[in-house]
N, C-alpha and C positions, 0 to 999 in steps of 0.2 A: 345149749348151743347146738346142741348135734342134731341134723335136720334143717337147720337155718344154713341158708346159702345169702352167697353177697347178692345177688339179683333179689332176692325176697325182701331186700331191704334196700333195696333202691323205691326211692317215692314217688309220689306224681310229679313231684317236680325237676326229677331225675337226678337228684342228689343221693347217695349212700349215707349210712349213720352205721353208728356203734350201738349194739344191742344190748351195753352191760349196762347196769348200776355206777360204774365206776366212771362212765362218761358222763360229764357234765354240760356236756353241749358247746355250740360256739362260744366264743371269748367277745365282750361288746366291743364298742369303740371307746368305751372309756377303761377298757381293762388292756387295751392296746396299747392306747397313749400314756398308761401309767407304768406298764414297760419299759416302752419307749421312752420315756421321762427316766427312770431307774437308770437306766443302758450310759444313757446321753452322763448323767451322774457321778459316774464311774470316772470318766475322765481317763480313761483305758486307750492304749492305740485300739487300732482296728483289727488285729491280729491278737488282742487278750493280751491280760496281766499275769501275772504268777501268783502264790500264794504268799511269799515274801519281798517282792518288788511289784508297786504299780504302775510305773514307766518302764519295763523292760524294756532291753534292744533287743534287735532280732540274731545278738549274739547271744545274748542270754537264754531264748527261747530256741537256739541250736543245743546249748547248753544241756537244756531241761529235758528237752526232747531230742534226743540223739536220732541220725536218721544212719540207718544201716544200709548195707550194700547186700542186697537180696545175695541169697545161696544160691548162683549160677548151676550150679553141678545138680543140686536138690531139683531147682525146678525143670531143669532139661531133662532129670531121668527119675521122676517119682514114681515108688512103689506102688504097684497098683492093688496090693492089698494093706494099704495106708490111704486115711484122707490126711490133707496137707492146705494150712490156710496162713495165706503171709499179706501181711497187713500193709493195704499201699496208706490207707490215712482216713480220718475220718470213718465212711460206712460202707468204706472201698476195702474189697479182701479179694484177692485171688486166691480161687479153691482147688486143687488136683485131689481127685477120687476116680479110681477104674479105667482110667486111658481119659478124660476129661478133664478141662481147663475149663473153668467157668469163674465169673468176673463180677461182682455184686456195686452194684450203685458207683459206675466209674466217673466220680467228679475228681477232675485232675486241673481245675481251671484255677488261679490265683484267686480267685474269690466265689463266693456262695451266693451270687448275686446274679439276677437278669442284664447288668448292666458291667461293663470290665472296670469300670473306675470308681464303683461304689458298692458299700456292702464288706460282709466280714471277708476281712484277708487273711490266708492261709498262714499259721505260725510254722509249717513244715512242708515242704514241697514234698507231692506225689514218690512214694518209694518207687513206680514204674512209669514208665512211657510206653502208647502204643506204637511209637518209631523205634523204640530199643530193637536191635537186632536179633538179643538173643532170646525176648520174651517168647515163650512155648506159644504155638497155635492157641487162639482164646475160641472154644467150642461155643459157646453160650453166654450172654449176659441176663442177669436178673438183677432187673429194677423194682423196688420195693413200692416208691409212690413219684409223684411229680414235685416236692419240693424242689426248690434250685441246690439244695446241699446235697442233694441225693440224684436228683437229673440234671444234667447240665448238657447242653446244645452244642457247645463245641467240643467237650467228650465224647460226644456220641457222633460226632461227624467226622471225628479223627480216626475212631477205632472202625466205622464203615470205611472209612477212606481205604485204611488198612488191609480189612479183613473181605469188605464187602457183603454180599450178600450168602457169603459162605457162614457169616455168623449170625446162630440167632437169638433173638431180643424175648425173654420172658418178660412179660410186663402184666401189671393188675387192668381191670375191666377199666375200656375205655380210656386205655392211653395209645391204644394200635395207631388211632387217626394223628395224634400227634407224629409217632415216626412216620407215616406215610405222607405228613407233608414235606420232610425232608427227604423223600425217595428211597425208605428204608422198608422194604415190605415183608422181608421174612422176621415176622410178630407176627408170636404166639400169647395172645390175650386169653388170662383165664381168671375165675372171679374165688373168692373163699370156698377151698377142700376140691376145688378142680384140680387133675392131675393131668400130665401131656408127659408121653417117653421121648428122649432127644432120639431122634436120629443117628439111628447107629450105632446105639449102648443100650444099655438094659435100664439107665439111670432114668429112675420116676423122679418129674419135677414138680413138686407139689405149693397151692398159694396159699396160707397159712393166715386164720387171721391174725389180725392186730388193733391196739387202740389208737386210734391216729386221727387223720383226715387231709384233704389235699388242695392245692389252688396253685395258681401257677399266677394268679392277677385278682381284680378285686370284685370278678364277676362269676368266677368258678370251683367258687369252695364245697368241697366234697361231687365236685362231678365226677371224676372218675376214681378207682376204689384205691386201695390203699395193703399193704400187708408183708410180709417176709416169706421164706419161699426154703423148702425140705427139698432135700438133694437124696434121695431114696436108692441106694445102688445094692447089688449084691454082699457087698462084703462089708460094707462101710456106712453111714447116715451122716449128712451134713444140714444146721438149720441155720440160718439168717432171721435173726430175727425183725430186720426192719428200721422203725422205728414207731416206739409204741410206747404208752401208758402201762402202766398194773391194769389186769382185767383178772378173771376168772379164767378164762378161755387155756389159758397157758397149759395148764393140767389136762384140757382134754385134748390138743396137741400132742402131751406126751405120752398121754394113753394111747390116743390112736397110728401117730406116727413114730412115739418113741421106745426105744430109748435113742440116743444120737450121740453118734462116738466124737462128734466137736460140731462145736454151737459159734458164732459170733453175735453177742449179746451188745446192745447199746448202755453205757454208764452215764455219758452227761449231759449237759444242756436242761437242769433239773433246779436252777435256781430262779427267779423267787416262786417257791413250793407249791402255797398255794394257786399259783398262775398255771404252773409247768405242768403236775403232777397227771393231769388226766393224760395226756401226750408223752409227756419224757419219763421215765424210769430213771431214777438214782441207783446208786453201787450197793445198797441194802434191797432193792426189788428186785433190781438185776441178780441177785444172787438167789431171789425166792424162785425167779423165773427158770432161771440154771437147772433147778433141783424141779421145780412143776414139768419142764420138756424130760425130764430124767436125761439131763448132758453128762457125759462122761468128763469133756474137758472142756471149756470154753475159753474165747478169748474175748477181751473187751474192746467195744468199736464204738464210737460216735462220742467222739471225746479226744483234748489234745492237739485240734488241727484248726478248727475255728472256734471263733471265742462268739456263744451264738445265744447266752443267757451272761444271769450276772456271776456266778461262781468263777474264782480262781481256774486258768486253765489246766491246772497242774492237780487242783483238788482231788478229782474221781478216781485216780488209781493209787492214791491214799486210804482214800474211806474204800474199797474195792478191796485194800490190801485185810485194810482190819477187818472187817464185815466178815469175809471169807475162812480167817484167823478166827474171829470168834464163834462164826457158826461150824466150825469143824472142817471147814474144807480142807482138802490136801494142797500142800505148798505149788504145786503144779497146775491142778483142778479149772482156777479159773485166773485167768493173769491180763494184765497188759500190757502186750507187746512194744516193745520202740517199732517205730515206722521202719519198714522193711525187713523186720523180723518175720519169724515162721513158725509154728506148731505142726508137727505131726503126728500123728495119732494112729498107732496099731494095735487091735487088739485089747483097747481100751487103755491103751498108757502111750507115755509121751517119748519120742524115742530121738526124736534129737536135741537131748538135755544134754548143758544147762540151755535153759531157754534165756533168750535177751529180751531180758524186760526194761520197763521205763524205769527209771532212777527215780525216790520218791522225793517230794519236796526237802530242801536243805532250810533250816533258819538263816535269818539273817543275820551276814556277820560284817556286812561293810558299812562304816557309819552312814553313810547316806542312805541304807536302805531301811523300811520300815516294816516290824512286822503288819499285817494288815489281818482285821479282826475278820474279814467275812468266811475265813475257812472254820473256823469255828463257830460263826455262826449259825451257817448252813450246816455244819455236820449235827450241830444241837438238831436244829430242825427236820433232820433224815432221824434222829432215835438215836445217833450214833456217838456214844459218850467220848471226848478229847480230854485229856489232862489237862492242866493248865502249863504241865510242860510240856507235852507235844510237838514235836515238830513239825509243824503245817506252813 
């Protein structure tokens, strides 16, 4: 990979691709609708099921997913030889490192959808708001790709509204022209292993690749590039990884930009396997990738907030918890957060323990509820062994 830029692999027809083995190319229209068919099957609200209840209310899913009241005090006065990353939802983190507040993929809108009334609904409202009074000046946003779960048009026109043109938009090759139809022009557009220093910091912001690809409609797939984004400062390393497939690439990431004293890694959206697997990472990749960028700590993001394949929404930071357990990790090493939680990271260790993590899946105890087989069957199909007594 080293040597390969994202422009060298832009084609004549002006699409990007993925240079590994591990990509398998577009998905047809019958591997769409067979999805789609799977999803429709479910019988799930639109907001996801649990792993022990298929009709949950959206009391249950406060339940499951507790939402925390961000550390006012922490983020108004973070250490600036500490990086510090507090999970608003989804592939959304706000990161303090070196006098810098930067904002990754802010979808804060009730659904992951081009349209407000359809499409997956959010099981957890946004940990922040860009009207919050107290939220710290936002330095920089980095946008990973153009999905609607990861770009969303009215996020983005709330935090300009906000911040204006005093903030700026790291984004992959060929999304500048999207913000500039909305009057947003300080974008800063750079392609795989470009690097741009913010303004004002010594902080290198590096576009990292990824296994992915993008579309915004049914005419634009892989137009513009796609990838997660290294936050390079003097004292501290911070990576996003995106969201992305297993590749190779991961390792030479960590040779070249790592080690990275906290990573936000993506766990779910990784069922049915065969479909998922070149695009989403599961809680047993996610954990190879951790150890390939050489992360000191990581948290886990893309997971828990929309229900956007067929797995239990509760599933990923189960199989996360044991993956991590059986490959040796430290109890702290790589977690996930309840929504508006924090990690910070000095020095290589975690120092505002104990950390508030997600509560793991509970069995079912109320008779109307039913266990439901697909956590265990998805966990067979990750490699990832469940007893038959498990609580999943």
């Amino acid at each position: 990979m080293t040597g390969i830029t994202a422009a060298s692999l832009r084609g004549a027809d002006g699409r990007f691709d993925n240079p590994w083995p591990t990509w398998k190319g577009d998905k047809s229209l019958w591997d769409l609708r067979e999805f789609a068919k799977q999803m429709r099957e479910l019988r799930a609200p639109n907001y996801g099921y649990l792993s022990y209840k298929r009709q949950p209310t959206l009391a249950d899913m406060s339940a499951a997913f507790p939402l925390r009241a961000p550390d006012y005090d922490a983020l108004s006065s973070p250490d600036p030889a500490a990086v510090s990353a507090l999970w608003v939802g989804h592939a959304s983190v706000l990161v303090q490192m070196e006098g810098l507040t930067l904002w990754t993929d802010p979808v804060l809108a009730d659904r992951a959808s081009p349209l407000p009334f359809v499409g997956p609904r959010r099981a957890v409202p946004p940990a922040l708001s860009p009207e919050d009074p107290w939220l710290p000046k936002v330095d920089a946003i980095l946008i990973s790709h153009n999905h609607y779960d990861h770009l969303c048009a009215p996020s983005v026109k709330r935090l300009h509204r906000r911040y204006g043109d005093d903030l700026v938009w790291y984004v992959p090759l060929g999304l500048a022209e999207w913000f500039a139809a909305r009057g947003i022009k300080n974008v800063k557009e750079l392609g795989w292993w470009e690097q741009a220093q913010h303004p004002g910091s010594k902080v290198q912001l590096v576009l990292t690749p990824a296994q992915h690809w993008s579309a915004r409609g049914i005419m634009d797939r892989r137009k513009t590039l796609w990838g997660g984004w290294a936050a390079l400062g003097e004292r501290s390393r911070f990576w996003f990884a995106g969201d992305t497939g297993y590749a190779p690439v991961f390792k030479e990431i960590g040779q070249r930009l790592g080690p990275f004293d906290l990573s936000a890694i993506p766990i779910g959206a990784y069922e049915p396997r065969a479909f998922m697997a070149p695009q989403h990472v599961g809680p047993d990749e996610a954990v190879t990738i951790h150890r390939d960028v050489r992360s000191r700590r990581s948290i886990a993001i893309h997971c828990c907030t929309f229900h956007l394949t067929l797995e239990p929404l509760d599933e990923p930071p189960a199989l996360l918890a044991r993956e991590a357990a059986a490959r040796g990790l430290a109890d702290d090493e790589f977690v996930c957060l309840q929504h508006g939680a924090m990690m910070t990271v000095k020095d290589g260790a975690v120092v505002n323990s104990p950390l508030q993590r997600l509560p793991l899946p509970r069995p079912a105890t109320d008779a109307g509820e039913q266990q439901q087989p697909q956590p265990q069957q998805a966990a067979a199909s990750r490699g990832v062994g469940l007893a038959a007594s498990d609580e999943l």
